[in-house]
C-alpha positions in Angstrom: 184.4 191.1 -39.8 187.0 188.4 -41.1 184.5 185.5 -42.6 185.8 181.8 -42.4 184.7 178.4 -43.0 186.1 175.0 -40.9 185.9 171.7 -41.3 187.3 168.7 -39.8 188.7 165.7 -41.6 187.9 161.9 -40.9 191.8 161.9 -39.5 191.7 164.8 -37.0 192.6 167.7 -39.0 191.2 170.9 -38.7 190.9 173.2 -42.1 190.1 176.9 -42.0 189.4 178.7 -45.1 189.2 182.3 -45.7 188.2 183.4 -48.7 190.1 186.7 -50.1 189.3 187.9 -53.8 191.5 190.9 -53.4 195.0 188.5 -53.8 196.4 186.7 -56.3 197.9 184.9 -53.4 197.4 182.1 -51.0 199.0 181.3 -47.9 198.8 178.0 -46.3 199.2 178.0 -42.3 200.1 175.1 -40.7 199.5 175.2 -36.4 200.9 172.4 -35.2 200.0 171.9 -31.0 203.2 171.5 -30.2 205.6 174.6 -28.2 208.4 174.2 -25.8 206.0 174.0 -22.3 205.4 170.1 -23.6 209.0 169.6 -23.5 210.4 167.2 -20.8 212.0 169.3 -18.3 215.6 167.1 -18.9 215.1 167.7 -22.7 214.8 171.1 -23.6 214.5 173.1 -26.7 212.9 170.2 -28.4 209.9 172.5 -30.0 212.4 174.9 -31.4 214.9 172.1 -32.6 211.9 170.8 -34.6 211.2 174.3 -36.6 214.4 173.1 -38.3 214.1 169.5 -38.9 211.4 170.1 -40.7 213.1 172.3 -43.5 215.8 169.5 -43.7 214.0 167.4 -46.0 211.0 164.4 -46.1 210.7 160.8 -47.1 209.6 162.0 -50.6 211.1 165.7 -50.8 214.8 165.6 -49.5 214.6 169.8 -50.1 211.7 172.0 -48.7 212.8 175.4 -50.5 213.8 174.4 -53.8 209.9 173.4 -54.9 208.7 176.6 -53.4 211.2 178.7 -54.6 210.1 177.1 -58.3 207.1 177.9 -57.5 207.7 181.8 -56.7 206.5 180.9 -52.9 207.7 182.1 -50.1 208.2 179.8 -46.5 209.4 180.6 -43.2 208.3 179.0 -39.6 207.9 180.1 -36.1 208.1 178.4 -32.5 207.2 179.7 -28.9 206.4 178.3 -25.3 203.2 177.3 -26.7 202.8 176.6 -30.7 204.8 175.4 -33.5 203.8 177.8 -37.1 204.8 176.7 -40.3 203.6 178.9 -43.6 203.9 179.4 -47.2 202.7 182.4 -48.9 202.3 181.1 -52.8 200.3 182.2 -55.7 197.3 180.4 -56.0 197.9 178.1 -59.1 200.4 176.9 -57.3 198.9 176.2 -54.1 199.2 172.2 -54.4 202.7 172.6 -54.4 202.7 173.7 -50.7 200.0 171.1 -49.5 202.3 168.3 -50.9 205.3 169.5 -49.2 203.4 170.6 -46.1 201.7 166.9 -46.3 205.1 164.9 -46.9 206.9 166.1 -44.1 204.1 165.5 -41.6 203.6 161.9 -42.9 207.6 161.5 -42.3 210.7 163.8 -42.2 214.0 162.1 -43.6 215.2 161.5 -39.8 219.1 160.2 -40.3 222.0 161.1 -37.7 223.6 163.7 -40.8 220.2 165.9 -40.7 220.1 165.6 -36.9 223.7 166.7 -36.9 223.2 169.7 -39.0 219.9 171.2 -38.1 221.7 170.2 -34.3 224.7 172.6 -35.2 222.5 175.5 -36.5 220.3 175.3 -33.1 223.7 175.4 -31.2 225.1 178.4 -32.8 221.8 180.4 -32.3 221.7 179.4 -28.7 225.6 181.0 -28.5 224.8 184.3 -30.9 221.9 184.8 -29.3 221.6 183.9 -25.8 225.0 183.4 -25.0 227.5 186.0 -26.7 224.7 188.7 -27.4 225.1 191.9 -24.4 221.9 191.0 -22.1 220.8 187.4 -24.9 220.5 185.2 -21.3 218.3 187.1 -19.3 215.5 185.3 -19.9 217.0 182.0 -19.1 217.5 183.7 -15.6 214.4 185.5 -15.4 212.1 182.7 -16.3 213.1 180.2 -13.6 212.9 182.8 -11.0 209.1 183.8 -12.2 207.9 180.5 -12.9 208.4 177.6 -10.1 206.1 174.6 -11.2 204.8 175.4 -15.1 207.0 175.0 -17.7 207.4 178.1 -18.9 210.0 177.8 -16.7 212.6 177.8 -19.6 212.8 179.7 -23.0 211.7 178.5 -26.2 215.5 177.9 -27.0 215.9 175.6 -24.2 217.0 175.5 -20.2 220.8 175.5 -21.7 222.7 174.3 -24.6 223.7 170.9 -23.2 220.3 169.4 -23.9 220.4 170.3 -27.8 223.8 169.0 -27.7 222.7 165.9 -26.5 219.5 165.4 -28.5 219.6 161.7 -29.8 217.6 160.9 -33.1 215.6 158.3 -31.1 214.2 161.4 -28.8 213.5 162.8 -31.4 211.7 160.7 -33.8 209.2 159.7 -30.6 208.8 163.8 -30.3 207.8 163.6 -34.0 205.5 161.0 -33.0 203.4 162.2 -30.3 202.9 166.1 -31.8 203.5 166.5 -35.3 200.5 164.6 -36.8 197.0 165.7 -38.6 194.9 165.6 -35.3 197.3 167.8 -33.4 197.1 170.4 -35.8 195.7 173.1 -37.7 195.7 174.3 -41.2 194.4 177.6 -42.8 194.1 178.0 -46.2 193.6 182.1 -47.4 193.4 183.6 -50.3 191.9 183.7 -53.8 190.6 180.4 -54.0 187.1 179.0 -52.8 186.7 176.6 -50.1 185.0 173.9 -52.2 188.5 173.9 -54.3 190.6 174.1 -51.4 189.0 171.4 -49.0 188.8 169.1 -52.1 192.9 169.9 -52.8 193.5 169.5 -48.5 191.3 166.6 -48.8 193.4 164.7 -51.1 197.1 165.5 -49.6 196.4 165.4 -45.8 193.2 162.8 -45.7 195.2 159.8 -46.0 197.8 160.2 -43.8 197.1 158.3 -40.4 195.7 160.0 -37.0 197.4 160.6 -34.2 198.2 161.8 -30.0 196.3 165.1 -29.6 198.2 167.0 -26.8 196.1 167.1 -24.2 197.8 170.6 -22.8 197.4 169.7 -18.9 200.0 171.8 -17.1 200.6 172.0 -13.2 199.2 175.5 -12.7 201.4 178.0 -11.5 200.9 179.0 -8.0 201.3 183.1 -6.9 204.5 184.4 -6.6 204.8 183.6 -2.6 207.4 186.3 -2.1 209.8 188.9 -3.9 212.1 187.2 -5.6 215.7 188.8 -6.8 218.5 187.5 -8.6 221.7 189.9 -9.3 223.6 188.6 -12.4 226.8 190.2 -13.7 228.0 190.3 -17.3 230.2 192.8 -19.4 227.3 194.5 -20.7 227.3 198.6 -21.8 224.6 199.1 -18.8 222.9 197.8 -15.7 219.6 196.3 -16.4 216.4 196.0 -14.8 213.6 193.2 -15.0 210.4 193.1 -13.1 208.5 189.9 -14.1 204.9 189.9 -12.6 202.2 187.0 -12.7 199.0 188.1 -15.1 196.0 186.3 -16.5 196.1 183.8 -18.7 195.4 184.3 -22.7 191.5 183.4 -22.4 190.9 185.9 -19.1 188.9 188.9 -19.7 191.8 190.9 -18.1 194.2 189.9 -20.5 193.6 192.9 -22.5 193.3 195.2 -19.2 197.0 193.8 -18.4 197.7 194.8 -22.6 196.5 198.2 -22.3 198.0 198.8 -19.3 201.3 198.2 -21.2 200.8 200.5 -23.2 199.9 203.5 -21.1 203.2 203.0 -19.4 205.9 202.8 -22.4 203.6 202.4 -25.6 204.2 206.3 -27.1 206.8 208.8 -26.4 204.2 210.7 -24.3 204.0 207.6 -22.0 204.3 207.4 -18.5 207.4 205.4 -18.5 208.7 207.9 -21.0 207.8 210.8 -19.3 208.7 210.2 -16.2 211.3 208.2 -16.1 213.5 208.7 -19.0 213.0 212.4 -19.4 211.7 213.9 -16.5 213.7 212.1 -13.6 216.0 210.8 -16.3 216.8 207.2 -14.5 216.6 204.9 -17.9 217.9 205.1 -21.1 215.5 202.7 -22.2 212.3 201.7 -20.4 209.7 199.4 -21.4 206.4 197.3 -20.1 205.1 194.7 -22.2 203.3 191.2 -21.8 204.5 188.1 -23.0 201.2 186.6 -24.5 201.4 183.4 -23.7 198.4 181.2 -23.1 198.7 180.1 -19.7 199.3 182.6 -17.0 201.9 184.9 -19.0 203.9 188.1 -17.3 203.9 191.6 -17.4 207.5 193.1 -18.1 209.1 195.9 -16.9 212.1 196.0 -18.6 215.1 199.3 -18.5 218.9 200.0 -18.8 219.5 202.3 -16.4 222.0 205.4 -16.3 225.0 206.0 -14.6 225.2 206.2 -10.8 221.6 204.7 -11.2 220.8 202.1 -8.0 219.0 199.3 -8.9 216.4 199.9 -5.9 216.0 203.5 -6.9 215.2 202.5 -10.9 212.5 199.9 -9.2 211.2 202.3 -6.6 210.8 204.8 -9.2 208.4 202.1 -11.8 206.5 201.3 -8.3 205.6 205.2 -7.7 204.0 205.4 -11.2 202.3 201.8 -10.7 200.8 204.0 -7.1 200.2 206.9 -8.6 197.3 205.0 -10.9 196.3 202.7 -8.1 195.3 206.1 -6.2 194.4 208.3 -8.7 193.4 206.4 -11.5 193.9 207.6 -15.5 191.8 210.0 -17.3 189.7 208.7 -19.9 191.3 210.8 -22.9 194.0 209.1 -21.8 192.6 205.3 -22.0 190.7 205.9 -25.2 193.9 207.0 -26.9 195.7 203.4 -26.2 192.6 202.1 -27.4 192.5 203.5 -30.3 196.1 203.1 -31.1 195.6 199.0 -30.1 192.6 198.7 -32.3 194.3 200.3 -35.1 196.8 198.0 -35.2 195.0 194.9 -34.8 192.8 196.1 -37.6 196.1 196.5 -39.8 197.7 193.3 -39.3 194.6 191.6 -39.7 194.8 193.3 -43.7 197.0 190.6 -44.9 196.2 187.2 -45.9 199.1 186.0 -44.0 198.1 187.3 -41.0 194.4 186.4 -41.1 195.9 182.7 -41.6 197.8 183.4 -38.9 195.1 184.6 -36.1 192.4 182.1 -37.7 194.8 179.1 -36.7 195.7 180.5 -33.0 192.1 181.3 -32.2 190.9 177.8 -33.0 193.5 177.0 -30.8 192.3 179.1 -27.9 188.9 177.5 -28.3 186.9 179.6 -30.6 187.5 180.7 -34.3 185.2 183.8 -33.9 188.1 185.8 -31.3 189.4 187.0 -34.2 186.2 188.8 -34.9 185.6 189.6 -31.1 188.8 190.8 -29.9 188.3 194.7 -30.7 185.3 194.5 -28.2 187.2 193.3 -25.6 189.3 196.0 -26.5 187.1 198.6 -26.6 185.2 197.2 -23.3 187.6 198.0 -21.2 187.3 201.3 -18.6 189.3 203.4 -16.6 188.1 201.6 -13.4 189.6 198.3 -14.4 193.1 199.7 -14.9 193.0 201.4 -11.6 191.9 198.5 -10.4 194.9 196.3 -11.7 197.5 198.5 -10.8 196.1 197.9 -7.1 196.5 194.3 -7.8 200.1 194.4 -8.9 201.1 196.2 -5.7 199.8 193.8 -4.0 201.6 190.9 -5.6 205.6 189.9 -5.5 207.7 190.3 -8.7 210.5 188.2 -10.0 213.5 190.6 -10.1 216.4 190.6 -12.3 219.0 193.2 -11.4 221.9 192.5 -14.7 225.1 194.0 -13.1 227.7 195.3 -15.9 230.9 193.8 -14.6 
């Protein structure tokens, strides 16, 4: 059991403490309510572009990293389709240092057209190394839209295309600063070697003041079912032909969630997988093959992902993942089998739940979700779940359409 305390200040700001004697460490972890679904669908990669603003300097603090590097810290941030994560791992005499910096830049960032420029330039190059001039980088910016009609997880974190960073004006995004990044559309966790009586009193005096703000509401139009197969052929000079098989799943909250997890893992989670087995050794059609879930927190995908071989046909490769889909739709899995995922998923949820870091982490996104206690309750769900309910899901997916990528080497 991870133990934690909350509180809310007068402001809006939630603060979760856990309290680790074992460290001489603390880690500060900043959830801001903020990811790349609340963008506006004609300015794009807004969420992301943000994760580096805000190393590009405050009102007070025109550089982020020099005061933590003084202060042997460590900093880094992370953006998806639904959160913005900012964190500082620091040891714990010097955990004021990252509550002022963390505090400065959410009361103001030093918005000027030179940071804009910059942190705009760095965005642009990773949207060409990445997505653009990287074999395979843009599939999701083709796979998305073809999976997703109404949501807006319609377009990657990075942004429908590179024109709309480009074109980011400082007046777009100073109102973007305005409506997410503020103390009661966020979340801070404070872990570590320090007790929560010391740390409320420290978040107390660097975040109370500043003034409240727009919480984001998170109202999204609700995806409707995929209403028929959908296929897109793209062609690239890539080293392989690739499949993608995007299927609607639950959303994050859904006791299924972890039955669509699991599943993922019986298929391509081990080198005794199915996926493995099957198709890579046995009828030797991939290279690569993979199944995996996005995550997300609205109604996310299941992935089946593979390069294929030579002389491979793209409706063979698919047919093939659709047999092994069948075969546990009829027949079901033995229960060896599921308890062996099982074990393996609970193992590593248990380890990456053993550093501060990530307890910060999972503390944060759970009081997102709703309830601070999932991190405690997520191994039953986990453990919960039975051979009849994976059966039963492969029956569902058969019964539903996929978005299909087929990415043609030119």
């Amino acid at each position: 059991m991870i133990s934690y305390q909350s509180k809310q200040l007068a402001n809006g700001l939630t603060f979760i403490h856990h309290f680790d004697d074992k460290t001489n460490l603390c880690v500060t972890n900043l959830l801001y309510n903020v990811g790349a679904r609340d963008e506006n669908p004609n300015k794009t990669g807004f969420a992301h572009l943000f994760e580096h603003l805000m190393f590009g300097g405050s009102v007070n603090i025109p550089s982020f990293d020099t005061p933590i590097q003084k202060a042997s810290g460590e900093n880094n941030a992370f953006t998806n389709n639904d959160i913005t994560n900012y964190y500082i791992t620091i040891p714990t005499q010097n955990l004021e240092t990252a509550l002022w910096l963390e505090s400065d830049r959410m009361l103001r960032l030093d918005f000027s057209e030179k940071s804009l420029s910059v942190q705009r330039g760095v965005v642009i190059e990773e949207f060409k190394q990445r997505y653009l001039n990287q074999p395979y980088g843009d599939a999701w910016l083709h796979l998305r839209p073809l999976a997703y009609s109404e949501h807006p997880y319609q377009w990657a974190t990075i942004g429908k295309n590179i024109k709309h960073i480009e074109d980011a004006e400082l007046n777009d995004v100073i109102a973007f600063f305005e409506q997410y990044y503020n103390p009661s559309n966020a979340v801070l966790c404070i872990a570590g070697n320090i007790p929560f009586d010391d740390a409320f009193a420290l978040v107390d005096k660097w975040f109370g003041d500043i003034p409240a703000g727009p919480v984001n509401p998170n109202k999204y139009i609700a995806e409707p079912p995929i209403p028929i197969r959908k296929v897109n052929t793209i062609s690239a000079n890539v080293p392989q032909n690739a499949l993608y098989m995007a299927y609607q799943m639950v959303d994050r909250l859904d006791p299924l969630y972890f039955v669509y997890d699991l599943l993922s893992d019986i298929l391509s989670g081990s080198d005794s997988s199915r996926f493995n087995q099957i198709l890579i050794k046995d009828k030797q059609l991939f290279s690569h093959v993979h199944a995996y879930i996005t995550g997300d927190i609205d109604k996310g995908l299941l992935i089946f992902e593979g390069k294929l071989n030579e002389q491979v046909e793209f409706e063979q490769a698919e047919a093939a993942i659709l047999e092994i889909i069948k075969d546990i739709a009829s027949n079901g899995i033995d229960a060896i089998e599921l308890e062996k995922v099982k074990n393996k998923a609970i193992t590593s949820n248990l380890f990456a739940k053993t550093s501060v870091l990530n307890k910060a982490m999972a503390l944060c996104y759970a009081h997102l979700l709703g309830d601070i206690n999932l991190i405690n309750t997520e191994i039953d769900a986990l453990q919960s779940i039975s051979t009849e309910q994976i059966k039963a899901l492969c029956n569902s997916i058969l019964e539903s359409n996929a978005a299909v990528l087929n990415y043609k080497q030119s």
